[in-house]
C-alpha positions as CSV (number, residue, x, y, z in Angstrom):
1,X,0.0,0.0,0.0
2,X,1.1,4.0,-0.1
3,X,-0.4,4.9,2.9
4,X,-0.4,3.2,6.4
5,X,-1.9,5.0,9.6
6,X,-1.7,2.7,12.5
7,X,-3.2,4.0,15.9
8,X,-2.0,7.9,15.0
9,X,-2.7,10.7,17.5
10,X,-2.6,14.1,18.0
11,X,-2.8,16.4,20.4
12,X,-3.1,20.2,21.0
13,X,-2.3,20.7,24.6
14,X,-5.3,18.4,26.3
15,X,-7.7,18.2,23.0
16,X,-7.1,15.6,20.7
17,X,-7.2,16.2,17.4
18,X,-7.5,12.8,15.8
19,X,-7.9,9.5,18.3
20,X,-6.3,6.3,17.5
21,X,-7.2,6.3,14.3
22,X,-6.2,3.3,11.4
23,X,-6.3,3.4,7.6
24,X,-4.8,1.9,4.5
25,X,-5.0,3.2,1.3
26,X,-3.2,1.0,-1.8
27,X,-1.2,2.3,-4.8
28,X,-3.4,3.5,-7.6
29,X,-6.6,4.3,-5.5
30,X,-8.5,7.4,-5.2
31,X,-9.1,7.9,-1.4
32,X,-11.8,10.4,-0.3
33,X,-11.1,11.4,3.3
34,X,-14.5,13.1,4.5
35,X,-15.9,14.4,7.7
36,X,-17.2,17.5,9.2
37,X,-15.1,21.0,10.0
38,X,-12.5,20.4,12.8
39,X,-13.2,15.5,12.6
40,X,-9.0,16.1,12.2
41,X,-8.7,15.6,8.2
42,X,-6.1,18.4,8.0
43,X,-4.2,17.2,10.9
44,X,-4.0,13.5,9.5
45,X,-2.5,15.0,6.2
46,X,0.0,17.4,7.4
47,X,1.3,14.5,9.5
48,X,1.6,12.3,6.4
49,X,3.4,15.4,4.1
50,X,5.8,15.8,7.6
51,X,4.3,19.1,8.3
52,X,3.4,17.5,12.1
53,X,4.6,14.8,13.9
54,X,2.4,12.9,15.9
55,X,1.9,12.5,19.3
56,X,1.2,8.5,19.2
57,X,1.4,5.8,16.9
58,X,2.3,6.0,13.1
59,X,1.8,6.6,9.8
60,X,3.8,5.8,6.3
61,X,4.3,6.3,3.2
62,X,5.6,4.0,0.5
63,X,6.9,2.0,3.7
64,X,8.9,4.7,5.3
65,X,8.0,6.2,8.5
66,X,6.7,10.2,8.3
67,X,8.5,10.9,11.6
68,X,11.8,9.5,10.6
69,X,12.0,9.4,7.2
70,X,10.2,13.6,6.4
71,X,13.1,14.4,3.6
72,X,12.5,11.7,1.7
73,X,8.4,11.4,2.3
74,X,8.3,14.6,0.7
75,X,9.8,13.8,-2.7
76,X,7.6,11.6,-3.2
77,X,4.6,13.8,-1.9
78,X,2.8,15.9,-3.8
79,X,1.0,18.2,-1.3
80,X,-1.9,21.0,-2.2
81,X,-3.2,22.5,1.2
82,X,-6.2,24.1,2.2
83,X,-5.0,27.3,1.7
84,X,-3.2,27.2,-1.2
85,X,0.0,29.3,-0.7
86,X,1.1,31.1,-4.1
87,X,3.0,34.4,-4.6
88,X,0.9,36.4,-6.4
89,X,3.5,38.7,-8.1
90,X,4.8,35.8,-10.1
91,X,4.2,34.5,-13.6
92,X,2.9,30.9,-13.5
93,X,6.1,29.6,-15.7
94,X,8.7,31.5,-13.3
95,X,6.8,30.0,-10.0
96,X,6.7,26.6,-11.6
97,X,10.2,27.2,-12.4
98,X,11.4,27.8,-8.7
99,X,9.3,25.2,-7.4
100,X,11.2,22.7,-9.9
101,X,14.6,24.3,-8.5
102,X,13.5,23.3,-5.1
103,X,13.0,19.5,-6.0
104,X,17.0,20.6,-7.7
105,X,15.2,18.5,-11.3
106,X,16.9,18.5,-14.5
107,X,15.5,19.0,-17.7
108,X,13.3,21.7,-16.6
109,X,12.0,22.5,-19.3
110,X,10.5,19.8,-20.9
111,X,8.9,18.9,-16.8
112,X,7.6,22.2,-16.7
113,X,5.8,22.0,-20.4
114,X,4.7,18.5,-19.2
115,X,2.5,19.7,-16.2
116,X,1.3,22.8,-17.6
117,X,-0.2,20.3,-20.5
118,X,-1.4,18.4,-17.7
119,X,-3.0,21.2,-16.1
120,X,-4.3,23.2,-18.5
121,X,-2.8,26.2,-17.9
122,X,-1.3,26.6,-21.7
123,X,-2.9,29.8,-22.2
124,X,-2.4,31.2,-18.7
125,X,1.0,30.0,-18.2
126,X,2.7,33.7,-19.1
127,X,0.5,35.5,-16.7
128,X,1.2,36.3,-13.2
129,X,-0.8,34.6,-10.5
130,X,-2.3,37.4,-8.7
131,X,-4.5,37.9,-12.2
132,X,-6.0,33.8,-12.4
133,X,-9.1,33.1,-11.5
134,X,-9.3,31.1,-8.4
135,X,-9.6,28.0,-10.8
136,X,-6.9,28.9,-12.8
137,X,-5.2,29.5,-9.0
138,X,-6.1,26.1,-8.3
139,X,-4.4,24.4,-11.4
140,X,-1.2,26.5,-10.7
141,X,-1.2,24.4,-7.0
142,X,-1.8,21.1,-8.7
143,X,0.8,21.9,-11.1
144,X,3.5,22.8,-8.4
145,X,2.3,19.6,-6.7
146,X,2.7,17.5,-9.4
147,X,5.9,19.0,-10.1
148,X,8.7,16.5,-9.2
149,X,6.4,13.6,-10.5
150,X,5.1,12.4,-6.7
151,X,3.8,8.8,-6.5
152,X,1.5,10.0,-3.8
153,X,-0.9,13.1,-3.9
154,X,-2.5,14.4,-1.2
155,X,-5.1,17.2,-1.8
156,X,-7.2,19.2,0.9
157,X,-10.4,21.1,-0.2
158,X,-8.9,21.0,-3.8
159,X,-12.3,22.7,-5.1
160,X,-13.6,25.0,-2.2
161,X,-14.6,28.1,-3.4
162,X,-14.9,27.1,-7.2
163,X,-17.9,27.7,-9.9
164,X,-19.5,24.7,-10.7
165,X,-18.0,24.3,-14.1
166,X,-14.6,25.0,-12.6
167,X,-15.6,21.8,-9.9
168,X,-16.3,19.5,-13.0
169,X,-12.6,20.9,-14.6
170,X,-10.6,20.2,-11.2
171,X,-12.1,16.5,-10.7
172,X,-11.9,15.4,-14.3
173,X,-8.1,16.6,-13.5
174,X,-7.8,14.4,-10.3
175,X,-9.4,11.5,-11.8
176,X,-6.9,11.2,-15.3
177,X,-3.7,12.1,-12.6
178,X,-5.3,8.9,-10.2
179,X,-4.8,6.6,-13.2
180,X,-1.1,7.1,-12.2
181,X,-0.6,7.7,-8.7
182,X,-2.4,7.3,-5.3
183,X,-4.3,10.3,-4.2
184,X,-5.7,11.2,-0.8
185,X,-8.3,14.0,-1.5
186,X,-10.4,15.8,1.5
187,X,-13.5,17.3,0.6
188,X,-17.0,18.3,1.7
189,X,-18.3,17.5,-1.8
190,X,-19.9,14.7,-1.5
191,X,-21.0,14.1,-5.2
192,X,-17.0,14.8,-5.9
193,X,-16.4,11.6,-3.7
194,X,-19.0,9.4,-5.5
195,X,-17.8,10.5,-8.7
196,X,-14.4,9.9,-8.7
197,X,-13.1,8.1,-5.5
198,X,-12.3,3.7,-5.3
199,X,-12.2,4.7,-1.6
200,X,-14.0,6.3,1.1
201,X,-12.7,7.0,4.8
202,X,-15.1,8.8,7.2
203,X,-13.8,10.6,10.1
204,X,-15.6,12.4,13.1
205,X,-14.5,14.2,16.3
206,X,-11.2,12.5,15.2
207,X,-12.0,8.7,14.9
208,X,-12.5,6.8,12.0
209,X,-16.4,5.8,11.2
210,X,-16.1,4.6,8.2
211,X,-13.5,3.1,5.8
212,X,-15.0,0.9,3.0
213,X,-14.3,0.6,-0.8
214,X,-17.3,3.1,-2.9
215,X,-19.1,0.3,-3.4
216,X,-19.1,-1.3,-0.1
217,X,-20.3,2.0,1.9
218,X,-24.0,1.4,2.2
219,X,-23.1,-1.7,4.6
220,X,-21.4,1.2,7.1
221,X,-25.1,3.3,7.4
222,X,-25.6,3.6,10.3
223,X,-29.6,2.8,9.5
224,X,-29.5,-1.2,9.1
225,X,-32.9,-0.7,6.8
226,X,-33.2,-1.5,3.5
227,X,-36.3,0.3,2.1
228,X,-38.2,-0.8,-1.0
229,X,-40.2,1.4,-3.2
230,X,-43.0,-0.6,-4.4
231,X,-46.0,0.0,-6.8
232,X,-49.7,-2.6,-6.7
233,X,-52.2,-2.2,-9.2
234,X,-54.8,-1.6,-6.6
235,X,-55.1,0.4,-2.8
236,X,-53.7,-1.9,-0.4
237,X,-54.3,-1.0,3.6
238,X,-50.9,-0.1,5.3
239,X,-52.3,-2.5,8.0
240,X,-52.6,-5.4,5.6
241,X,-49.2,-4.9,3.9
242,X,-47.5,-4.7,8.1
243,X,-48.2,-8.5,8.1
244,X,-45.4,-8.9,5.1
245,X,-42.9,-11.4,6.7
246,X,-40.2,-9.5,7.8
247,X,-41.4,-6.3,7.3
248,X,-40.6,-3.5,9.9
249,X,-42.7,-0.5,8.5
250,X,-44.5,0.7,5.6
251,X,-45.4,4.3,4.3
252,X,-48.1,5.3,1.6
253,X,-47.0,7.4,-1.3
254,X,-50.0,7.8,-2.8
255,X,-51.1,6.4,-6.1
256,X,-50.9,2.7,-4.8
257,X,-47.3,3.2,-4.0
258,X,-46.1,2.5,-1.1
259,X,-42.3,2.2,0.8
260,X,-41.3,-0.8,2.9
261,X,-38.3,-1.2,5.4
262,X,-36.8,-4.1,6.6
263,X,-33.6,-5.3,8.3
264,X,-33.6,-8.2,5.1
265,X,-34.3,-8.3,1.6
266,X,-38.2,-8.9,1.6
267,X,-38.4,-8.4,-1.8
268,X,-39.2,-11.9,-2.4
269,X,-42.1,-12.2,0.6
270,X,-43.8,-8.8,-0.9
271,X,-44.1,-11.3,-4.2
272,X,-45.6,-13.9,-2.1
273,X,-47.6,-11.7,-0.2
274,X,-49.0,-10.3,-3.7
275,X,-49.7,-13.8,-5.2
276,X,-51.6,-14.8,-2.2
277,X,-53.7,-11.8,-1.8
278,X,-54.3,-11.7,-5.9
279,X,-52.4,-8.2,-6.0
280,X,-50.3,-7.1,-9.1
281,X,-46.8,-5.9,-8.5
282,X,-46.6,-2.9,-11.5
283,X,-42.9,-2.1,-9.9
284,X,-40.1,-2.6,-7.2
285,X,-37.5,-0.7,-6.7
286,X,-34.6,-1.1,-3.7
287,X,-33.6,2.5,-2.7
288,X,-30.0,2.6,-1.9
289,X,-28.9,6.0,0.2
290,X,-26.7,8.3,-1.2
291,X,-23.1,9.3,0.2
292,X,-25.0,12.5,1.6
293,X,-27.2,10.4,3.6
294,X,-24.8,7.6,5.0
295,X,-21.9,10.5,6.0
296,X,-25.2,12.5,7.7
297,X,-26.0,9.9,10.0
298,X,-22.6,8.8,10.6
299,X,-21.1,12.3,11.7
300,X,-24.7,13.9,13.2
């Protein structure tokens, strides 16, 4: 894997930041590392780019310990913060430039041309920074990050602030770059995580909730219902549909429809319970909850 926290803490005098918290994330996934203002997602990633050391436990990346190994961690980091810390009076090339001469990389050049194409910021690359666009802004902090060609990229609220259109630009961006390199990415956009993460970690009030593959986080709600949108061909009492086997509670829609919830699939005893009562099933539908939903309940 390219990222190993094992039972990391930090504290701020007698708060704790994050609490014994555990995570893997493997080489080539998209991780998104969600939870409310102040659950300790800045904290966990300035401790993986060396910025903090812990207090307890540890983390790594590429199998070398962040509090031993912070030199080296950070070549092969690429790091884009919160607050993304540009100087405005430079033109994108000349920043790019010094960032390069930092990393001390040869054949500048062609690197630099490289990541600007990667980017998009052809058209902008001759202007100073202080005149982007926030999006533009944000590209420029990508490209510095992705600078000395990190295996690992960790991003904090790389969208906050953006237009919609300029949302869509910046994921599209992280999602081509993830075919390449693992990428940690913290954000409060949860359709951002559904759209492009392989991984989802939830933290609250510093501990980890949640930590599941995108397509095994419904089994984390913290709602063990499953609830099943179904339509008859007739009005069917709500009393007279409770006696389904299995069934925990039903609400009317209107218009014959109806939604059931159960701790089990009853889709197969709603057939049954149609067949015997010489009712016509015109639909079923299993309603699965959206990220929104499951992170709500977990972090409320």
């Amino acid at each position: 894997m390219s990222i190993k926290v094992s039972n990391l803490t930090k504290k701020y005098g007698n708060q704790k930041a994050i609490d014994q918290i555990s995570f893997e994330i493997n080489t080539g996934e998209i991780a998104g590392f969600i939870g409310p203002n102040g659950a300790g997602k800045s904290t966990t990633m300035k401790i993986l780019t060396g910025y903090l050391p812990a207090t307890e436990g540890e983390a790594f990346v590429n199998g070398l310990n962040t509090l031993d190994n912070s030199i080296q961690i950070r070549k092969q980091i690429g790091y884009l913060p919160e607050h993304n810390p540009l100087y405005p009076e430079m033109f994108v090339k000349e920043y790019l430039e010094y960032s390069a001469g930092i990393y001390k990389i040869k054949a500048t050049k062609k690197i630099i041309d490289d990541v600007i194409e990667l980017t998009g910021l052809g058209r902008e690359q001759s202007k100073k920074i202080g005149a982007l666009s926030k999006g533009y802004r944000q590209r420029v902090g990508l490209a510095q990050a992705l600078i000395h060609n990190p295996s690992v990229l960790i991003l904090d609220e790389p969208t906050t602030g953006l237009d919609p259109n300029q949302i869509i630009e910046i994921r599209n961006m992280i999602s081509e770059i993830g075919k390449q390199k693992t990428v940690m990415l913290s954000t409060h956009i949860m359709q951002e995580v559904e759209a492009i993460c392989d991984r989802i970690i939830i933290i609250k009030e510093g501990k980890i909730v949640a930590n599941e593959q995108r397509g095994n986080i419904q089994n984390v709600s913290a709602q063990k219902f499953m609830s099943f949108v179904v339509e008859f061909d007739q009005d069917v009492e709500i009393f007279e549909l409770e006696k389904i086997t299995e069934i925990d509670k039903v609400l009317a829609l209107g218009e014959n429809k109806y939604i059931m919830q159960s701790k089990v699939d009853i889709r197969k005893n709603i057939f049954n319970y149609a067949v015997q009562n010489q009712i016509v099933v015109l639909s079923m539908q299993k309603q699965e909850k959206t990220l929104e939903q499951i992170f709500q309940e977990l972090t409320k």
